[in-house]
N, C-alpha and C positions, 0 to 999 in steps of 0.2 A: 436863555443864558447868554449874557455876554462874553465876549473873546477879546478881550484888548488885546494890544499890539504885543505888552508886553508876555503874555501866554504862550504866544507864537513864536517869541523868542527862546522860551523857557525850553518849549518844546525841542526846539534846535540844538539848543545847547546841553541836553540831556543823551540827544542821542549820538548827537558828535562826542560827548566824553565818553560814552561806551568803545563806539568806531576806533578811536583817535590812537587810543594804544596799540589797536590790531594794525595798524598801517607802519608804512615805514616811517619816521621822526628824524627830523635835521635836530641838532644839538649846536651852535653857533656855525662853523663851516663842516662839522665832522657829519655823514651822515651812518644810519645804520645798516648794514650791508645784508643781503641776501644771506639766507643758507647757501643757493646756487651760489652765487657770485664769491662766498667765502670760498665753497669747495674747488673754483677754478684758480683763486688765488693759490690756496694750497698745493694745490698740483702744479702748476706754474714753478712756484717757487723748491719745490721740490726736484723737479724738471731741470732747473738752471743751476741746481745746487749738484745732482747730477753732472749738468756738461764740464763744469768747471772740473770734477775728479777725473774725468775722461783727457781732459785737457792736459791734464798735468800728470798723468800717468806715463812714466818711460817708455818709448813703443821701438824701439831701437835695434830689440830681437824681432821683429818682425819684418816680413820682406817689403820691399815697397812699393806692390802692389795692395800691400795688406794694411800698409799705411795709409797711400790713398782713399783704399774702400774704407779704413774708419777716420779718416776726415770727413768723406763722404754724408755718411752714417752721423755723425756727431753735427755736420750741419743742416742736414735734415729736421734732426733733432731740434736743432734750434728753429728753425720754421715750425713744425709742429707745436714747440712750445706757446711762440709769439703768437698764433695761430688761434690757441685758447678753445679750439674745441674740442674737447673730451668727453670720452664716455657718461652715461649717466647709470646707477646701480638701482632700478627700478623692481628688482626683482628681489634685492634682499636690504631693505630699507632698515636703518639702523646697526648697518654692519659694516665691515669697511671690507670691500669683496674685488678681486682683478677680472677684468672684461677685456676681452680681445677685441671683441666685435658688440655692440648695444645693441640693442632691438631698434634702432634709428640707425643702424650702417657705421656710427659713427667707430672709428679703430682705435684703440689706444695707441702709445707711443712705440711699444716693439713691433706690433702690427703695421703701422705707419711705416716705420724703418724697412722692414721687410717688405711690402707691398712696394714702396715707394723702387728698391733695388731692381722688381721685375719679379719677385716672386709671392705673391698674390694669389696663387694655386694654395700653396703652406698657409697662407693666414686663413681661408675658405674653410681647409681641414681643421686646422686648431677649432675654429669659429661653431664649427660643427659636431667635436667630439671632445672638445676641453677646455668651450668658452670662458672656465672662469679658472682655470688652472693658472698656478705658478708657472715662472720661466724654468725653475730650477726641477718642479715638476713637470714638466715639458719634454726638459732635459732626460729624464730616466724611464719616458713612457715607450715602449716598447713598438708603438706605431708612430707613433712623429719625432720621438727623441733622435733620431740619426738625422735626419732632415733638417732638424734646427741646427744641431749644435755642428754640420757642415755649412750651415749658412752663415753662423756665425764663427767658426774660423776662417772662410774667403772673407768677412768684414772686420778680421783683426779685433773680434770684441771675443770676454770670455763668458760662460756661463756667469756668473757672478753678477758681471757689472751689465750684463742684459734683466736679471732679476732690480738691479736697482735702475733700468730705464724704466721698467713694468710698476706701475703706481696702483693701487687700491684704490674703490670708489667708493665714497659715501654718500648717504641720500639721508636725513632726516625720518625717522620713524613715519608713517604715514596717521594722520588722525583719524579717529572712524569717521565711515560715511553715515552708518545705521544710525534712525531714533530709536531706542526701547520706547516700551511700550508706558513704561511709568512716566516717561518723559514728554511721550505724543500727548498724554492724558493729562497731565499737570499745564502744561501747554495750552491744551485743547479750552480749561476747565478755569485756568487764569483768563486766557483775552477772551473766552464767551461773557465770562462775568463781570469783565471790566468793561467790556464792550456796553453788555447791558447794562450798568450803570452810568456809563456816559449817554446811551440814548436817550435814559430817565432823567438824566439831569439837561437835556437840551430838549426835548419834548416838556416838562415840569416847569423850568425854570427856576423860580427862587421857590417854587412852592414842593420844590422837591423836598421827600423826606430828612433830614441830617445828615441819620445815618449812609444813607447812600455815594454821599463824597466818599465818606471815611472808605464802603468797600471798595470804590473806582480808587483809591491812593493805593490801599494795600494789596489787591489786586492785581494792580499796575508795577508795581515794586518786586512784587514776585515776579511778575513778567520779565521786566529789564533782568533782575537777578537769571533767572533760566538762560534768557537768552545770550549775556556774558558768557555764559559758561561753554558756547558753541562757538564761538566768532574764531577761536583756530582748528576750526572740523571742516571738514571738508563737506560743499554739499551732497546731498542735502540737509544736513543735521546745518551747517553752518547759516541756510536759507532762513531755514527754521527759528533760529535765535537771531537773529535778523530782525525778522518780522517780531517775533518776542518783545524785543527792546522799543520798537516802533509803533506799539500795540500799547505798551506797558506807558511807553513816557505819555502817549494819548490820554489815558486811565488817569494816569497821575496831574497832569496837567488840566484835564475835564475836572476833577473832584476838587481840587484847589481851588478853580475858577468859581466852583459851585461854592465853596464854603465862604468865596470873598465877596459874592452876591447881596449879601444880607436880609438871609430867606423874612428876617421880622419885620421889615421895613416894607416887605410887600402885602404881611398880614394885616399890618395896621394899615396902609392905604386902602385896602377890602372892609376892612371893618369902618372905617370912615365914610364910605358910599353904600355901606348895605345897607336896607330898608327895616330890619328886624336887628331888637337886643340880643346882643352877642357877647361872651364873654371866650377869653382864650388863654390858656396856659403857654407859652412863648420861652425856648429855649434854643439855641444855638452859638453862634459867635460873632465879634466885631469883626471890622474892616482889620483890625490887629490881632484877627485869629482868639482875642480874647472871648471866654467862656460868658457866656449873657443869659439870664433868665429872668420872667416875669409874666404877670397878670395883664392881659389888657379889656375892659370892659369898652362895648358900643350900644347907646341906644336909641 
């Protein structure tokens, strides 16, 4: 069977338009942004929308020690902000959940503030026994509630407006990892079949049966179809459909190649050099996919 160039292109361009959605896409100079990279803008922007209220809040009743420590505090804040690195909520994916401390060290913003003053001991505890707790539940807990909310009156902030340093973190739903079992099968049962009929069509050649394109297209179709369906799963299911679509546009690409052959042009070349009267019933298609049938006699 032959492979012209253009097959190999086909092939390419089949599986790239699977790929090509799951990737990130420039749109003229805009590009498409992360879920990560959304979630740090959000927090950011959230963050700064905070300092400004901080800013512009009267602090006049306060001593000016107490001023000091929340300038201090407010431009911490703003390092942390510019800083960009925040928590991630791995543990409860699809919810919007506060972390003191991530499973990566990394501290949120009150945490940060606090640490940063010298008191690092308090964020350890939180971290330890209220990692995802509010400020304002912080504030009322009967073991660290006195310890915060003396910390923060030496920093001239209130309960309140510590609850609005303290951000929620979101993470995207997680996609499954698992194949079922319908799926490893169907999988399994498309690329054997499509497989084996691309062997038979490159082992065969044009003498391959008809019918056999047709199963390597449809086949093959399935394949790509399954395999879409995994490209935002996480491996291994994602691996899986992968290979699916890679397996599939092969199928689809082999069967085509097969049907543009023109299995009847190689019967009658055989009939023309055989030795013995032959007669042959002859159906398949043109070079334009068109339906062809006929009789041909040799003797």
């Amino acid at each position: 069977m032959k492979t012209p160039a253009f097959v190999l292109l086909s092939l390419v361009l089949v599986v790239l338009g699977f790929l090509a959605p799951h990737t990130t896409t420039h749109v003229g100079t805009r590009t498409q942004t992360s879920p990560a990279e959304a979630e740090r803008v959000r927090i950011q922007n959230h963050l700064a929308t905070v300092e400004r209220e901080l800013l512009a809040r009267d602090v006049s009743g306060l001593t000016p020690a107490n001023q000091r420590a929340r300038q201090e505090r407010i431009q911490r804040l703003r390092e942390y902000r510019l800083a960009g690195r925040f928590p991630h909520n791995h543990q409860f994916p699809g919810r919007r959940v506060p972390y003191f401390v991530d499973q990566h060290g990394t501290l949120c913003a009150m945490a940060y503030l606090i640490a940063s003053s010298g008191a690092r001991d308090l964020v350890d505890q939180v971290a330890r026994s209220a990692n995802n707790a509010t400020v304002v539940e912080l504030a009322s807990d009967p073991r660290l509630g006195q310890a915060l909310k003396s910390w923060l009156n030496a920093s001239g902030l209130t309960v309140g407006e510590a609850q609005r340093v303290q951000p929620s973190y979101y993470e995207p739903p997680r996609a499954s990892k698992k194949i079922s079992v319908a799926y490893g099968a169907c999988s399994g049962a498309a690329g054997a079949i499509g497989i084996a009929s691309l062997a038979a069509e490159v082992s065969e050649g044009s003498r391959v049966p008809g019918w056999i394109p047709w199963v390597g297209i449809a086949m093959g179709s399935a394949g790509v179809v399954l395999g879409s369906e995994k490209l935002d799963y996480a491996a291994p299911a994602r691996t899986l459909g992968i290979a699916n679509i890679v397996v599939g546009a092969v199928s689809i690409v082999g069967g085509i190649s097969a049907l543009l052959s023109s299995p009847a042009e190689h019967l009658v070349e055989e009939a023309e050099t055989g030795s013995r009267p032959s007669i042959w019933i002859m159906a398949g298609t043109d070079r334009s996919l068109h339906p062809v049938a006929g009789i041909r006699a040799a003797f």
